[in-house]
N, C-alpha and C positions, 0 to 999 in steps of 0.2 A: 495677977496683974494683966498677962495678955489675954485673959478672957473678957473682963474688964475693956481694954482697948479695942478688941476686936468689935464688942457691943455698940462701943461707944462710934465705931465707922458705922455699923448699919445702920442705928438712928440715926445718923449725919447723912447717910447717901439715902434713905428714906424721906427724911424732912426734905433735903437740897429736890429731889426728883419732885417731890411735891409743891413747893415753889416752884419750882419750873413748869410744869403740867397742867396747872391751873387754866381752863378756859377764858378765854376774854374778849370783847367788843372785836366784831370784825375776820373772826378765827373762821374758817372754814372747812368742814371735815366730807370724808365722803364714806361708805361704808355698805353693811348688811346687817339685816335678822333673819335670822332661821329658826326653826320650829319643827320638831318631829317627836308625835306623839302616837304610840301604838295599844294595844290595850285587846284585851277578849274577857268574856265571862259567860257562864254555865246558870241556865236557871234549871230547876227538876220540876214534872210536876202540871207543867202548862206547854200551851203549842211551843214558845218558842225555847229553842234547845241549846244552841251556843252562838255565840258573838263574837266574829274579830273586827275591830276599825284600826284604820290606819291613817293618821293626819300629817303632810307633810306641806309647810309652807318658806318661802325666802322670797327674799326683799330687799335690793337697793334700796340705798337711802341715801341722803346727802342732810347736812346741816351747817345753819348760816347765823352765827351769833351776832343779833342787833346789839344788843350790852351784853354785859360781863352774862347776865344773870334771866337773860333771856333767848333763844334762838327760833329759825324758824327752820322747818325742813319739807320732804316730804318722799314718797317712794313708789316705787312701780310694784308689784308683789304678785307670786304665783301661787296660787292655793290646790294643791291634793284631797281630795278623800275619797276613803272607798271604806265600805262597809259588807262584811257577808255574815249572814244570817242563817243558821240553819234552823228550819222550822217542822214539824208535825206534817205529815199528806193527810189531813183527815177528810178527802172526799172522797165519799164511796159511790163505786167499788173502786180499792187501791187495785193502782197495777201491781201485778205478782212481782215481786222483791222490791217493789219502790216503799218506804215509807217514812222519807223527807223529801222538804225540797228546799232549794237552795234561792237564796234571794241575793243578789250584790247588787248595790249600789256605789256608782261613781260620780263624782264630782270633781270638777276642772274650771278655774275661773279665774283671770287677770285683775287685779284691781287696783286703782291708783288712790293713795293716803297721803293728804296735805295733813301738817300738824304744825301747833304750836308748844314749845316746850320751856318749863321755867326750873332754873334751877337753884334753891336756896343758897347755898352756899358757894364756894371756890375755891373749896378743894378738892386735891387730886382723887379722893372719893367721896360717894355723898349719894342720895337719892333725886331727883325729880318728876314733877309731874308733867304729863302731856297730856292735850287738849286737841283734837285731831277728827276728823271724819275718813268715813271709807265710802268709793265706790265702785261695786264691783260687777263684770259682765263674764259670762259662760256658758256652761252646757253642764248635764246631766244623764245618767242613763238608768232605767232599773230594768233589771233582768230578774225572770223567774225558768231556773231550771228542777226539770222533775225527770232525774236520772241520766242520758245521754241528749235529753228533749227537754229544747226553749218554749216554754208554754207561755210568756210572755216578753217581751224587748221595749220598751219606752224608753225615746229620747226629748228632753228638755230645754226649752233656754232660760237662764239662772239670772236674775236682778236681782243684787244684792248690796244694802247702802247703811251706813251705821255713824253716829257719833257718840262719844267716849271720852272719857277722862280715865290716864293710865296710869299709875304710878309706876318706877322704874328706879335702877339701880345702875352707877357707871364706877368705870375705876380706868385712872389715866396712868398708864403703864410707863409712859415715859412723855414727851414733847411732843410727841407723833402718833404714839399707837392710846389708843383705849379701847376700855370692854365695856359692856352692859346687858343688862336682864331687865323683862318687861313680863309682868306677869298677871292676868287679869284684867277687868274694866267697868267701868261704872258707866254705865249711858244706855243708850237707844241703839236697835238694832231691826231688820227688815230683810228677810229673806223670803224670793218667791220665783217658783218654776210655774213655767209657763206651756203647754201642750196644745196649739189649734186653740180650741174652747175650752180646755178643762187648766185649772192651775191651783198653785197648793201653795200657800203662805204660812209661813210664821215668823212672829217677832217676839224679840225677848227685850227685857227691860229690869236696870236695876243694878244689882252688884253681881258681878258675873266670875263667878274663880270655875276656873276650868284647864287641866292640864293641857288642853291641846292650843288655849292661850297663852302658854309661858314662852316667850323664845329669849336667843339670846344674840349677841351681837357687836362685830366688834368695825371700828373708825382709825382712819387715818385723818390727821389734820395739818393743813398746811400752816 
């Protein structure tokens, strides 16, 4: 019977939090995402030898609910990544005991994300989508060392501009606090370094799952 009763409080102070928690017209939160994804891999066999990246990003944000079932927000956000490579020396003649050489690359870049976000329902958990662009400005470096000697140093500046549709996941922890996860994206994207006269672009486009796009993140709301 008190196992019973005790049951019967947590589904009551479960549901009670959940009415209460519920987003509404006019609610105002403020908050962050962060993201930190690291990762290495070994190929045998070809020049290149081993891999580590390391991606780390965070992000104020704020959000401004026009109805129940709509808000609008947006965020200022710092992006990390560095990459090191190690590869094969295959120009001959190798210097005596050198035979790799090391490549890293860096990347560092500000960028500000206006978004729109709807969320089907209204309750205290639940899924929504966001609708949102990025624009982002930076710098870059790639370095090539072979042994205790930089045989190469390039630095970059980074434009980079994206729109997306995100799906996302939140849970209202109480009146005040909530959590959420954002993971992937569907849309357009434009990345491009720029050096003097030479510069190197790429865009991707499409359904994009990629772990160093999952973050997570968590809001206060007034």
């Amino acid at each position: 019977m008190k196992q019973k009763v005790v049951i019967s409080l947590i589904f009551l102070f479960f549901l009670t939090n959940s009415i209460l928690s519920q987003p509404s017209e006019g609610d105002l939160s403020v908050g962050g995402l962060f993201s930190y994804f690291k990762s290495s891999s070994k190929e045998e066999n070809i020049s290149q030898l081993e891999t580590l990246s390391t991606n780390f990003s965070i992000m104020p944000v704020f959000n401004f609910f026009l109805t129940d079932n709509i808000a609008i927000g947006g965020g200022i956000g710092y992006n990390y990544d560095f990459v090191e490579t190690e590869e094969d020396y295959n120009i001959w003649p190798t210097p005596p005991g050198i035979t790799k050489v090391v490549v890293e690359e860096t990347r560092k870049f500000f960028s500000f994300n206006p978004f729109v976000r709807y969320y089907p329902g209204q309750d205290a958990a639940g899924v929504f989508i966001e609708t949102g662009a990025g624009l982002g400005l930076g710098d870059s470096r790639e370095k090539y060392e072979l042994g205790n000697n930089i045989i190469r140093d390039r630095e970059f500046n980074i434009f980079k501009w994206n729109i997306a549709v995100s799906p996302g996941f939140y849970y209202f922890a109480n009146e005040n606090f909530s959590f959420e996860a954002k993971m992937g994206f569907l849309g357009f994207s434009r990345y491009i370094e720029e050096e003097e006269d030479d510069q190197y672009s790429e865009t991707d486009y499409g359904i994009i799952l990629n772990p160093a796009n999952v973050s997570f993140g968590i809001y206060y709301h007034f």
